[in-house]
N, C-alpha and C positions, 0 to 999 in steps of 0.2 A: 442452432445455438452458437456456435462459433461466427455466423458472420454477424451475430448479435454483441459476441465479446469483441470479436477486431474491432467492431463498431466503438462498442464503450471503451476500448485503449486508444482509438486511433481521436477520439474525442481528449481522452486527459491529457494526451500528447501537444495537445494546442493550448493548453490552459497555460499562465504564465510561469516562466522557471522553471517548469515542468518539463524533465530530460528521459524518462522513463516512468514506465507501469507497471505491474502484475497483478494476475490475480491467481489465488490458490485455491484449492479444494478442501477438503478436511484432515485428511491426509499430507497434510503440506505440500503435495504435486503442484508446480507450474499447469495451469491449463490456458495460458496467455500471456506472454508479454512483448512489449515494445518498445522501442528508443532504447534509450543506455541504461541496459540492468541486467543482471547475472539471473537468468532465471534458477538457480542452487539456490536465492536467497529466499526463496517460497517459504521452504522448512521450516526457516530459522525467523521469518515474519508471523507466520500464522502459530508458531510456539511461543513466541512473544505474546500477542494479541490472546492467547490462552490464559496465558498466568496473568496477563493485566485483567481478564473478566473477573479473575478471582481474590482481586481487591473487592470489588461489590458485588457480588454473588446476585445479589435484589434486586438487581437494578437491572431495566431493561433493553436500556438506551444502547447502542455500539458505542463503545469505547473509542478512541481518538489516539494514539499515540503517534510522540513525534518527538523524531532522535536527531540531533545536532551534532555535525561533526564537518568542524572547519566553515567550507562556505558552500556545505550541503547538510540537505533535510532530506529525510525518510520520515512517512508517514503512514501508519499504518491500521488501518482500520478492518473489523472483524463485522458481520453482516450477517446472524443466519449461517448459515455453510461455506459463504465464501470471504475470502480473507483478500484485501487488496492490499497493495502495496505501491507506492509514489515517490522517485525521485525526485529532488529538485537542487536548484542549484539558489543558493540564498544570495541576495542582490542586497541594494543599501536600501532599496524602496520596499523589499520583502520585510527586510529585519527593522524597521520604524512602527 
């Protein structure tokens, strides 16, 4: 399992603006990350990604959040058991 996770961080790492990754467990635990990111921020992503399920309860779909702050984006999505997390760095082509 782990060279299945490097695999899928060392993948988001290439995507555009994309400066870091993680992924968490349910627990909030780090069980992966890459490029520039605090893995502490596991916690406090997948407690996010919690209380946003609990705007639609019914709904089945993951949720999507995404936090602006300056000229970075954190994206944070919930899966099932695992909680990713994505830094990025917001460009003039990103934000159009």
């Amino acid at each position: 399992m782990e060279t299945q996770l490097d695999k899928v961080l060392t993948e988001c790492l290439v995507q555009q603006d994309t400066v870091g990754a993680l992924v968490a467990n349910p627990q909030g635990l780090c069980l992966g990350a890459k490029g520039i990111i605090n893995p502490n921020v596991s916690g406090i992503g997948m407690a996010i990604s919690e209380q946003v399920a609990k705007l639609e309860p019914e709904n089945n779909a993951p949720a999507t959040i995404c936090l602006y702050s300056g000229n970075k984006r954190c994206i944070i999505q919930k899966d099932g058991e695992i909680t990713g997390i994505i830094y990025k760095h917001a460009t003039e082509s990103s934000n159009n």
